[in-house]
C-alpha positions in Angstrom: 123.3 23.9 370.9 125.1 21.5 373.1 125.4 20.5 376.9 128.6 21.4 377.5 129.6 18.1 379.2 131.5 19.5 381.7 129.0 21.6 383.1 127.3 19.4 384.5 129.6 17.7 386.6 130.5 21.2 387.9 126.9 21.8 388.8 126.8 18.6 390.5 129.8 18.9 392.2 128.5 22.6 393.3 125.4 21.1 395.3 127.9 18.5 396.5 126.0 15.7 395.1 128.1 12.6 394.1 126.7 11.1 390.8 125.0 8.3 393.0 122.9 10.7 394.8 121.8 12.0 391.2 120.9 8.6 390.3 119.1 8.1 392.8 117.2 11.3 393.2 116.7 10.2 389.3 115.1 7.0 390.1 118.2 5.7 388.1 119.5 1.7 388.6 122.9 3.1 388.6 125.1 6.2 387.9 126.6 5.0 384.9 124.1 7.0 383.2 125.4 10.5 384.8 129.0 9.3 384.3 128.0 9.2 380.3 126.3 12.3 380.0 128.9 14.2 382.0 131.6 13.0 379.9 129.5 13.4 376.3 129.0 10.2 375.8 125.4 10.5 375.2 122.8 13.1 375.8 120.1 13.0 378.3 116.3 13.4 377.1 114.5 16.2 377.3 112.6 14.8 380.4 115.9 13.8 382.1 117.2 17.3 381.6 114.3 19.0 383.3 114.9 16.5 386.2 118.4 17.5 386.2 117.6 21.4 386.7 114.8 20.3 389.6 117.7 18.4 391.0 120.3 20.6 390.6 117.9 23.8 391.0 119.4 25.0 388.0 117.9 26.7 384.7 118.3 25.2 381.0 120.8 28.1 381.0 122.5 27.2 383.5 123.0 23.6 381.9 123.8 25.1 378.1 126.5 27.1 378.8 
């Protein structure tokens, strides 16, 4: 099963968080990071995506769709 890439930018966009506020709220140095894992170019771990559903107050489910 993948993260359907584009899902996650629509969930982000849906709490109106920019992918600077993510990073942030992700204790990231930067939002390159998001960027990548929004367009498929990498994965995030397992611990990033739990941060991501706290974040986004979103299930696994919501995330793998």
């Amino acid at each position: 099963m993948n993260i359907h890439a584009n899902n996650l930018k629509a969930i982000r966009i849906s709490k109106g968080l920019t992918q600077k506020q993510v990073a942030s709220l992700m204790e990231k140095q930067c939002e390159d990071r998001i960027s990548e894992w929004e367009q498929g170019k990498r994965m995030p771990s397992v611990q990033n995506l739990l941060k991501l559903c706290e974040i986004y107050k979103a299930s696994l489910a919501d995330i793998y769709k």
